[in-house]
C-alpha positions as CSV (number, residue, x, y, z in Angstrom):
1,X,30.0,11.5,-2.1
2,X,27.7,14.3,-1.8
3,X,25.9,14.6,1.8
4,X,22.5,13.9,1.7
5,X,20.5,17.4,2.1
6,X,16.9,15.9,1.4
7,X,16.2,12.4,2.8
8,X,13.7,10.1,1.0
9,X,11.9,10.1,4.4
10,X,12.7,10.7,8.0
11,X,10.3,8.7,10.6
12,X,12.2,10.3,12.9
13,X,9.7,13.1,13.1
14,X,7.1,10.2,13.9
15,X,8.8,8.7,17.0
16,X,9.6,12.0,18.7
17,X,6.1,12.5,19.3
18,X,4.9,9.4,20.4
19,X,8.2,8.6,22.5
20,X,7.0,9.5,25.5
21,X,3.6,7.5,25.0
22,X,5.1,4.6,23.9
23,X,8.2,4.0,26.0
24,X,6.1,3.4,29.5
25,X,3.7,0.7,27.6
26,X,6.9,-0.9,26.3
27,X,7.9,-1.7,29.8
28,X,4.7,-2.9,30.8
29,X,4.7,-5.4,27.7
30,X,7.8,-6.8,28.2
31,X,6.7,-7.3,31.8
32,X,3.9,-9.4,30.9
33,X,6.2,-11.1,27.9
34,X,2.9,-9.7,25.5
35,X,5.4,-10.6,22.6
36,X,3.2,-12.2,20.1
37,X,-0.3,-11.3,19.9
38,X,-1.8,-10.4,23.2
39,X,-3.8,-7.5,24.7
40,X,-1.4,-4.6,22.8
41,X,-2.8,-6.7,19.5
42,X,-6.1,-6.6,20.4
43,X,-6.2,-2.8,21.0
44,X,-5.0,-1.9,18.1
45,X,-7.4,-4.5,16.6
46,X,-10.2,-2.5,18.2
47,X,-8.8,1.0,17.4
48,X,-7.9,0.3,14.0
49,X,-12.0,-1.2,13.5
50,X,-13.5,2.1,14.7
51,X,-11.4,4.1,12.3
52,X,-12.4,1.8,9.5
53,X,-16.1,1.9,10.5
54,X,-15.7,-2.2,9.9
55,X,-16.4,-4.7,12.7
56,X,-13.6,-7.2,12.2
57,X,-9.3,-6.6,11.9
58,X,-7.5,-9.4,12.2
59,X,-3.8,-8.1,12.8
60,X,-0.8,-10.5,11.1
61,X,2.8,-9.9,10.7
62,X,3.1,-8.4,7.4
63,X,1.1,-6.6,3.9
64,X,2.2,-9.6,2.1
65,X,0.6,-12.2,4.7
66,X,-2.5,-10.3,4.6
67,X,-2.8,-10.7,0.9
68,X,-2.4,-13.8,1.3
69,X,-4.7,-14.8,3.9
70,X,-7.4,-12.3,2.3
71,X,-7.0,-14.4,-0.8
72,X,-7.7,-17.9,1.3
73,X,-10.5,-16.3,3.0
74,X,-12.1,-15.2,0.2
75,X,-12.0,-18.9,-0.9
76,X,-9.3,-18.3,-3.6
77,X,-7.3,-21.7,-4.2
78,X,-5.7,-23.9,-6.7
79,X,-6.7,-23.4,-10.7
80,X,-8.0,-20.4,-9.8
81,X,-7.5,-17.7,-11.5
82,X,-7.1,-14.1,-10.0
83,X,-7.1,-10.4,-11.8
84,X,-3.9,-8.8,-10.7
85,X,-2.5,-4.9,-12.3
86,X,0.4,-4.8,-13.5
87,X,2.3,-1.9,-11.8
88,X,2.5,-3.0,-8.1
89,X,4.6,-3.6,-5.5
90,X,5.5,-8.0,-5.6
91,X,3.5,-8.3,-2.4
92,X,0.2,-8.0,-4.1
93,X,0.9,-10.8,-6.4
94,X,2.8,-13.4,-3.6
95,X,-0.5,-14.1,-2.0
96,X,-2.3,-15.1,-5.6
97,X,0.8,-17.7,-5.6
98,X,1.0,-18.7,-2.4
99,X,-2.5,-19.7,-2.3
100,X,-2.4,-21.7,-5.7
101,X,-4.0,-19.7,-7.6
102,X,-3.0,-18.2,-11.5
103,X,-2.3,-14.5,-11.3
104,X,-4.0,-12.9,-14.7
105,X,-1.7,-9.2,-15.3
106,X,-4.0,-6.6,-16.2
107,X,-2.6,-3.1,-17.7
108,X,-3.8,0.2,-15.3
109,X,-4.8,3.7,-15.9
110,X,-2.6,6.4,-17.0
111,X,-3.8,8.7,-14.7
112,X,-3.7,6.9,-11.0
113,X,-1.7,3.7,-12.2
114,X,-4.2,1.8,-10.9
115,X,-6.4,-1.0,-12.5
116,X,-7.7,-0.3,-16.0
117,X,-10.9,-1.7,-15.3
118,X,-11.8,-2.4,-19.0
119,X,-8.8,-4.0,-19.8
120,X,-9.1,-6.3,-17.2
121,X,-12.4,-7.4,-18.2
122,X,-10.9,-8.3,-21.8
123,X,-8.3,-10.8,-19.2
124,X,-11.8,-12.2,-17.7
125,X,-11.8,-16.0,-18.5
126,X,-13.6,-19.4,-17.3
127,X,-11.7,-19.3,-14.2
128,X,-11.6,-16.6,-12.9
129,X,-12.5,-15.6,-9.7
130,X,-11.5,-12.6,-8.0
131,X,-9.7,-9.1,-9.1
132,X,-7.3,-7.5,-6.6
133,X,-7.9,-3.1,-6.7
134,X,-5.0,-2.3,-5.1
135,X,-4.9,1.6,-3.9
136,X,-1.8,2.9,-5.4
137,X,0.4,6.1,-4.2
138,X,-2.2,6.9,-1.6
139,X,-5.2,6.8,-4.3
140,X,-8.2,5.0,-4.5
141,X,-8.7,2.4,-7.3
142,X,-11.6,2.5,-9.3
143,X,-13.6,0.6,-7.6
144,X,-17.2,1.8,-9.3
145,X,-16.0,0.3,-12.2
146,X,-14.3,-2.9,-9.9
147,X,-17.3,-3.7,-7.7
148,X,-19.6,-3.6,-10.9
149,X,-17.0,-6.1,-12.7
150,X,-17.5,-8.0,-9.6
151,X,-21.2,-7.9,-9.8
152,X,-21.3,-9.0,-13.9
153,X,-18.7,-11.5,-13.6
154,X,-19.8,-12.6,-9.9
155,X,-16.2,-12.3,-9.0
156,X,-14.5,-12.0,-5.3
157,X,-12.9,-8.5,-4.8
158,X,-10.0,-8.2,-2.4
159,X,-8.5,-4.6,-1.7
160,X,-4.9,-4.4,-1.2
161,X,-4.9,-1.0,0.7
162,X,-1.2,-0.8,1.6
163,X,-1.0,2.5,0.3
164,X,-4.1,3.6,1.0
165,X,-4.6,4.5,5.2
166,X,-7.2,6.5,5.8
167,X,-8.0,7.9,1.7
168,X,-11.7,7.7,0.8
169,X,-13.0,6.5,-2.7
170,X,-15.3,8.3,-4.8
171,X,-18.4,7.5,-2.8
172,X,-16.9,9.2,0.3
173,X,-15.9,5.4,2.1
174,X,-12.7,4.9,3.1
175,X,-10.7,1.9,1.5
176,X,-10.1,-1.4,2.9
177,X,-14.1,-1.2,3.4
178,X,-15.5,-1.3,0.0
179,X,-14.7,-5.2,-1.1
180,X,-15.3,-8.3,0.1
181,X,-11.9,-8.9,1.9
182,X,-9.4,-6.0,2.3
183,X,-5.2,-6.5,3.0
184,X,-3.4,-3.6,5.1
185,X,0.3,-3.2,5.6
186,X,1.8,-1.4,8.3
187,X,5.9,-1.4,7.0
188,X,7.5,1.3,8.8
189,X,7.1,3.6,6.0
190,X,3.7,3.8,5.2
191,X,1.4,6.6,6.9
192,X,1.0,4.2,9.3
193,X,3.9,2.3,9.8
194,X,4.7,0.1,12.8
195,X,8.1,0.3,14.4
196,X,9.3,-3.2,12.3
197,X,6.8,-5.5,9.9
198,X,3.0,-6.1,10.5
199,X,-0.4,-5.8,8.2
200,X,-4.0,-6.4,8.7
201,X,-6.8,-8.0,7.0
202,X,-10.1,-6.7,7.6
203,X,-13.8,-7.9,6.9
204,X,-17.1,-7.5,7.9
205,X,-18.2,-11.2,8.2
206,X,-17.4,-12.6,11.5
207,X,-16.9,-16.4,10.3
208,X,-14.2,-15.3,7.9
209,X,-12.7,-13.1,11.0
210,X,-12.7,-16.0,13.1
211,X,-10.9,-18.1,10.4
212,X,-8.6,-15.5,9.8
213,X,-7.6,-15.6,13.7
214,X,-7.2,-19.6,13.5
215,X,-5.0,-19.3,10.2
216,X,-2.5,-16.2,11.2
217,X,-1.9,-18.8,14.0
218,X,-1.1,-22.2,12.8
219,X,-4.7,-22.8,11.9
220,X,-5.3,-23.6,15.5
221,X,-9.3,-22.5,16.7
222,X,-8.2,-24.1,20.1
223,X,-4.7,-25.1,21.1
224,X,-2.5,-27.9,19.4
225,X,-5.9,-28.5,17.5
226,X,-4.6,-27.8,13.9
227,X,-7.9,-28.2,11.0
228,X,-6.4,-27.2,8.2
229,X,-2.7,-25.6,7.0
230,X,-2.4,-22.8,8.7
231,X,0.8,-20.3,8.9
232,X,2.7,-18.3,11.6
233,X,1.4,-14.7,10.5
234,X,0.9,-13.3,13.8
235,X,1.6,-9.6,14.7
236,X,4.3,-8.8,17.4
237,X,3.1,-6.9,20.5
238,X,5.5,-4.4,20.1
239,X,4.2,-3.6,16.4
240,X,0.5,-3.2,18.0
241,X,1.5,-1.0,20.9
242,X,3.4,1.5,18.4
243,X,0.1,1.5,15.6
244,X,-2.5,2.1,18.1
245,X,0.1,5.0,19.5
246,X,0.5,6.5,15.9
247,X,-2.9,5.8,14.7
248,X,-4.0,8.6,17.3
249,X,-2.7,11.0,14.8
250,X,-2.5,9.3,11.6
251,X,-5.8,11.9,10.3
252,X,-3.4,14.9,10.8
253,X,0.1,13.6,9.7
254,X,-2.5,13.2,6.7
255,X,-2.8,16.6,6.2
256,X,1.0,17.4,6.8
257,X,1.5,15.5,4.0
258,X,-0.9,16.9,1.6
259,X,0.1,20.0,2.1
260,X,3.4,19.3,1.1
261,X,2.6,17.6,-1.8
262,X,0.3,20.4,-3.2
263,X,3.2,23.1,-2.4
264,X,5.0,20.4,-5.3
265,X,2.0,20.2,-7.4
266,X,2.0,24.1,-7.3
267,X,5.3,24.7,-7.9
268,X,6.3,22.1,-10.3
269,X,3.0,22.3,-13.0
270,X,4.4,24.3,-15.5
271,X,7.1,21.6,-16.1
272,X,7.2,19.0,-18.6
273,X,6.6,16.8,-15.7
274,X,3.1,14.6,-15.0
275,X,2.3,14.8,-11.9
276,X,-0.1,13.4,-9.3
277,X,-3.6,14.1,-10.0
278,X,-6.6,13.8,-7.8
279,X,-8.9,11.6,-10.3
280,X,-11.7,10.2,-7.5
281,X,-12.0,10.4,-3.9
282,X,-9.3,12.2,-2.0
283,X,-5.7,11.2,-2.1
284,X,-3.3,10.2,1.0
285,X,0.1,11.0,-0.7
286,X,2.1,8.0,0.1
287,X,4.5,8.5,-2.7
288,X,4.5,11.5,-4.9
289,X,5.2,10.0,-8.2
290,X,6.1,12.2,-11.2
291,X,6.6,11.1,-14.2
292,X,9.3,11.9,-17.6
293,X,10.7,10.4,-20.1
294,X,14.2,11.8,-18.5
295,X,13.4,9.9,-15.5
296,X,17.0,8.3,-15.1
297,X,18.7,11.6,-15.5
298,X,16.7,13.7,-13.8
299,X,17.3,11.1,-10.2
300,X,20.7,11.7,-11.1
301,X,20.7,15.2,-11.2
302,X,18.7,15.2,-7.9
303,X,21.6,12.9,-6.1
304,X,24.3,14.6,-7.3
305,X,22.7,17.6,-5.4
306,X,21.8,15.5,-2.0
307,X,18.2,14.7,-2.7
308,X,17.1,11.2,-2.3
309,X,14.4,9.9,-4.4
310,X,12.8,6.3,-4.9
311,X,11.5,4.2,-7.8
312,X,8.3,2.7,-7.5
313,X,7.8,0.2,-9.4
314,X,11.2,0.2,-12.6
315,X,10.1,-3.5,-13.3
316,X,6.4,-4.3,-13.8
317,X,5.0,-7.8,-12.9
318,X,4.5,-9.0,-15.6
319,X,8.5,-8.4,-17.0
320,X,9.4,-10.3,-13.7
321,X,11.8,-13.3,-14.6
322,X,9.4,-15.7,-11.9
323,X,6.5,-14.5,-14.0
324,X,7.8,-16.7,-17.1
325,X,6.1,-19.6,-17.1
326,X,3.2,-18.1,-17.2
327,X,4.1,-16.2,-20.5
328,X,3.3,-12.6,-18.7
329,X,6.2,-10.8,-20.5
330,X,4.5,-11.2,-24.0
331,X,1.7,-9.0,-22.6
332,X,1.0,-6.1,-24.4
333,X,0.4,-3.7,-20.8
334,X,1.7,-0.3,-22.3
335,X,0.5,2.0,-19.3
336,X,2.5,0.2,-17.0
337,X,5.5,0.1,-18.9
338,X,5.5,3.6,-19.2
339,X,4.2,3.7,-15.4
340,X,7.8,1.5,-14.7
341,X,9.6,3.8,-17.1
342,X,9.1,7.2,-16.3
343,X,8.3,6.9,-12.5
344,X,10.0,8.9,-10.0
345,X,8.9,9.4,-6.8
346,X,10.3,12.9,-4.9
347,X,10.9,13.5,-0.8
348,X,7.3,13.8,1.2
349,X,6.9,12.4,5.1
350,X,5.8,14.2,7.8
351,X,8.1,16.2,9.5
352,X,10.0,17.6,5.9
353,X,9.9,20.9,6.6
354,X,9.2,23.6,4.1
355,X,13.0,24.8,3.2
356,X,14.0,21.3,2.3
357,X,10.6,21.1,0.1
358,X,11.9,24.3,-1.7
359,X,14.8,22.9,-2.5
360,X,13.9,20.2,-4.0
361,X,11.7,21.9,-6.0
362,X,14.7,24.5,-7.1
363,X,16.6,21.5,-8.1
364,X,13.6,19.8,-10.4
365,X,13.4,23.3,-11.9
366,X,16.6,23.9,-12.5
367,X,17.2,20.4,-13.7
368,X,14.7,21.9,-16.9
369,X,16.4,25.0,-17.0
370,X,13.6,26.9,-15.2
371,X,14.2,29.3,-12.4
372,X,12.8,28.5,-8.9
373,X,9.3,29.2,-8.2
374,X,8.4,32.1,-6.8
């Protein structure tokens, strides 16, 4: 088996720099047994709403949970029907299911991969009610074209803004602040990643916040009080002490990672490749996505000389087997097909240094029979 020259990421890098931060406040939570919820939580509640510029985060224990819950605050239920693109992580469709509603697959953008705004409005039917604009690869959706959708079709927007930390749209706001409800996730390897599972969902109306608070926690608004279902969403202690410790820097492990990905888009553009392009707004770099027909042989290639790469997404929702019975694979969704097809997303976290970018990009160039850049 060849040794592994180029992780896929490394969050080692992360932890050495907030070690000696974090390891002192651990103590001190587990003194006070702060395991669930609880003042490392709240801070990070706090924190988290003055980077946003929004007034209410409402911290729960994972992306998907905050899809969902964004969904039920946003009034979403049963017969329902919600706009959902196609190429996506799962996550961003669980919550349409798990609050009753009918998810409605809508192709995306060859560009960004992210919702095609007109061919969702060709999806728009009598019962429709809300469109998810997820922020895919560290790019803003269109959400111009969403929020006027919205405004035509009087429709709920939710932002799923997983991938998104800290990237501003078009109009210079960051996402997660631009639609009525919007759904974070902190898994450890997003730009901000927590040391285990957590999300958030944030809003600027206080009466969803406070339901929010009552659902993530068995729907309780005071104790064994119960008024409607609620769920066990709540974020560990643990997870909210390491955020509000790596949130600190989050603007300028940012940067690391654009400039790696530009020293890719540099050295990599006169390839047959399609690579990440800056269509609105500024871009994060969560995943560095290219894109070719040879995308099966060139991750081969790449292994067979130590450099781990990742697939994001091979199987769009709407080819899903639990998608089915609602006759999603029938869909004629070509862009995300060939999103799902071609896909290939190369080594970038912060900490990669700039030898083991270079040779990753000597390997995609010699891979087409190109010499290394120079």
């Amino acid at each position: 088996m060849t040794p592994t020259v180029v992780p896929f990421t490394d969050l080692s890098f992360q932890w050495r720099e907030i070690r000696a931060q974090v390891l002192p406040e651990i103590e001190r939570l587990f003194a006070q047994s702060a395991f669930c919820l609880g003042p490392w939580v709240e801070e990070f509640e706090r924190r988290f709403a003055e980077y946003l510029g929004i007034p209410h985060v409402v911290a729960v224990n994972s992306g998907t949970s905050a899809v969902h819950l964004a969904l039920l605050a946003a009034g979403i239920g049963a017969g329902d029907e919600v706009l959902v693109p196609s190429h996506t992580f799962v996550g961003s469709l669980w919550g349409v299911l798990y609050a009753g509603a009918r998810p409605v697959l809508c192709d995306v953008d060859r560009q960004t991969g992210t919702l095609a705004v007109e061919d969702a409005r060709r999806r728009i039917g009598p019962r429709t009610r809300a469109v998810i604009a997820v922020h895919l690869y560290g790019q803003a959706a269109d959400m111009e074209g969403i929020l006027a959708l919205a405004r035509e079709w009087n429709l709920r927007v939710i932002e799923d803004a997983a991938q998104s930390h800290g990237c501003r749209a078009a109009d210079g706001r960051l996402t997660g602040t631009l639609g009525d409800v919007a759904a974070f996730s902190f898994y450890p390897g997003k730009n901000l990643g927590a040391a285990g599972e957590a999300g958030a969902v944030v809003t600027r109306d206080a009466a969803v916040a406070e339901r929010l608070r009552a659902l993530r926690n068995h729907a309780q608004r005071e104790r064994y009080r119960h008024d409607e279902l609620g769920f066990n969403y709540r974020m560990d202690g643990i997870q909210g002490l390491v955020l509000t410790a790596k949130l600190a820097h989050l603007d300028r492990w940012t940067r690391a990672r654009r400039d790696i990905a530009m020293r890719y888009s540099r050295a990599l553009a006169d390839l047959p490749l399609e690579l990440p392009q800056v269509v609105r707004g500024d871009h994060v770099y969560s995943l560095y996505v290219v894109r070719t027909p040879e995308r099966d042989r060139l991750r081969a290639w790449l292994a067979r000389r130590g450099v781990q790469t990742g697939l994001h997404y091979p199987i769009p929702l709407h080819r899903q087997p639990f998608m089915e019975p609602f006759g999603a694979g029938a869909l004629p969704l070509p862009e995300s097909e060939r999103w799902a097809s071609f896909g290939l997303s190369l080594p970038l976290y912060y900490g990669m240094s700039e030898e083991q970018t270079d040779f990753v990009i000597a390997a995609v160039r010699a891979f087409f029979g190109r010499e290394a850049s120079r």
